[in-house]
Each structure stands twice: as structure tokens, then as C-alpha cells.
N, C-alpha and C positions, 0 to 999 in steps of 0.2 A: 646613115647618120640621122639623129635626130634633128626635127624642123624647131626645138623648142630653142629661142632664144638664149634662155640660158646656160644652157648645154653646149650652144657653138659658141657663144661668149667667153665661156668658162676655159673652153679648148683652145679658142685662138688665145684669149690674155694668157693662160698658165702653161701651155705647152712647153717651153722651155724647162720649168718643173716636173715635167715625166722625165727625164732624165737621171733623178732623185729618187732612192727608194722611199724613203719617210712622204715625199707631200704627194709621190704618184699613189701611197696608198694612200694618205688623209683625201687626197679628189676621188679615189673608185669611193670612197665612203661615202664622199657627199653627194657626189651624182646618184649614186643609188637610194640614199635618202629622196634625193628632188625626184627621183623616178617616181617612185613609191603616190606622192602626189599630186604630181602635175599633169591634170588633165590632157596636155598636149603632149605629153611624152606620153600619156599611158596611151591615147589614140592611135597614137604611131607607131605604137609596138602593137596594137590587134590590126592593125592594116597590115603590117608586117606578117606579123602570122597569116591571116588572111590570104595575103599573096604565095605564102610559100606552102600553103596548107601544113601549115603543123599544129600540133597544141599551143593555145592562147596562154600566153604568160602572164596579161595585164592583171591588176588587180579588181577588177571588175569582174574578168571572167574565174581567176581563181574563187571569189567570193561568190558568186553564182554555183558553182562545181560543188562546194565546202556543201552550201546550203542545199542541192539533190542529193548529192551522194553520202552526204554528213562527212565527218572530221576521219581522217585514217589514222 
């Protein structure tokens, strides 16, 4: 789970809402947006990676990749 405050905030207050299809997609949209730029979730998904050795998904290491290998 993410360490980012407001990720677990989002989960404990709106949980009862994943129940729902309409607001359980409107939250995957919006976490995904907060993914996108907050520094503490993107950390904790390359540690993540990290630990399980797979491809880094954060946006730091995508942008790094883009720029040696160029765009596919």
C-alpha cells in the first residue's frame, strides 16, 4: 500500500464508495492522477520495483528510458 497520506486517507474516508461503480471509477482516476505527481507515491513505487526486480514504472524512470532509448 502506498505510504502517501493521501492515498490511505482517500481509502479509509471513500471505502464505502468502492462498492459503486460510478465513484469506484471516478477514485482509480483520481489516484492515478495523484500518482502521476506526488513525489511520495512515485518513491514508493521505484522501491517497489526495486525490491521485486522488475521494470520501474515511476515517472522518473519512464522519463529517463524515453530520453536513451527515444520514443517507440
Amino acid at each position: 500500500m502506498c505510504p502517501c497520506p493521501f492515498c490511505s486517507g482517500v481509502l479509509l474516508l471513500l471505502s464505502p464508495l468502492l462498492l459503486f461503480k460510478g465513484p469506484r471509477e471516478w477514485l482509480k482516476r483520481k489516484i492515478k492522477k495523484h500518482h502521476k505527481h506526488c513525489d511520495t507515491c512515485q518513491h514508493a513505487e521505484h522501491e517497489r520495483c526495486q525490491e521485486e526486480h522488475i521494470k520501474c514504472t515511476c515517472e522518473n524512470c519512464k522519463h529517463k528510458n524515453n530520453e536513451k532509448g527515444g520514443k517507440k
